[in-house]
Each structure stands twice: as structure tokens, then as C-alpha cells.
C-alpha positions as CSV (number, residue, x, y, z in Angstrom):
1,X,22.6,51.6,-12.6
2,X,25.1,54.2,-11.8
3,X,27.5,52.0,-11.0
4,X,27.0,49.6,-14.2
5,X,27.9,52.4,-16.4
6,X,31.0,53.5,-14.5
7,X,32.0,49.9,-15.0
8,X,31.9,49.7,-18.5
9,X,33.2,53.7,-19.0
10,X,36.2,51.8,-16.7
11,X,36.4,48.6,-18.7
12,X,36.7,50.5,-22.5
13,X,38.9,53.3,-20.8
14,X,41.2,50.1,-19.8
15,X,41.2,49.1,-23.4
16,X,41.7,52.5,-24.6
17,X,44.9,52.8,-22.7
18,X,45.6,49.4,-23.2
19,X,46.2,49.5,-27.1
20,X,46.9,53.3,-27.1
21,X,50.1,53.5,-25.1
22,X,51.1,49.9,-23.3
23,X,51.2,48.0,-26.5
24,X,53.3,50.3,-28.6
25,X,55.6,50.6,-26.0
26,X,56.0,46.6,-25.3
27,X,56.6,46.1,-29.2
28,X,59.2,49.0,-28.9
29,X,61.0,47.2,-26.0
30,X,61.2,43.8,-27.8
31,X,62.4,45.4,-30.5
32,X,65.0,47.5,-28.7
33,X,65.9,44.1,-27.1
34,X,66.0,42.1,-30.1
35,X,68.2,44.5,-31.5
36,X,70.8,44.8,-28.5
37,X,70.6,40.8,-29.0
38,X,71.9,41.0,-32.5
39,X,74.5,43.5,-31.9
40,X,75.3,41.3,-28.7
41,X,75.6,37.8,-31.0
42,X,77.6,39.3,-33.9
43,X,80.3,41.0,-31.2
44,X,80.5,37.6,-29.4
45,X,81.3,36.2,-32.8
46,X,84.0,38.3,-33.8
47,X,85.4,38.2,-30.3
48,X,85.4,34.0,-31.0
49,X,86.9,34.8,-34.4
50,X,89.8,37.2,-33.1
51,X,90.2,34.3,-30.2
52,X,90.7,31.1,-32.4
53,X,92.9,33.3,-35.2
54,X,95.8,34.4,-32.4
């Protein structure tokens, strides 16, 4: 019986730090990374730009 309740204190304490702190920080990352992508895109565009005008 003991052990039953440990599992399920285990299982929702899994959840708890599931949705409380690894989530969050996963959407920060992709958005960090998104980010960097559109910086990265619009730079590589101008640098085409300069190219092809010279």
C-alpha cells in the first residue's frame, strides 16, 4: 500500500515539475531560437542585397 501511494505522490510530483518549470523553459527556448532565426534570415538578406547591388 505504501508503495502505491509513493507512486502516485511520484507520478503528480512528475507533472508538477513537468508544467511548472520544463515547459516554460522549452517555449522560452523556441522562442529565443525563433528569434535568432529571424534576425539570422533578414541579415542573410541584406548581405544578398549588398552582394547583387556591387
Amino acid at each position: 500500500m505504501g508503495r502505491m501511494v509513493m507512486l502516485v505522490v511520484g507520478a503528480l510530483l512528475a507533472l508538477w515539475v513537468l508544467f511548472t518549470f520544463i515547459l516554460p523553459m522549452l517555449m522560452g527556448l523556441l522562442q529565443l531560437a525563433l528569434i535568432v532565426g529571424v534576425i539570422g534570415v533578414i541579415v542573410f538578406v541584406a548581405v544578398t542585397l549588398v552582394g547583387r547591388s556591387r
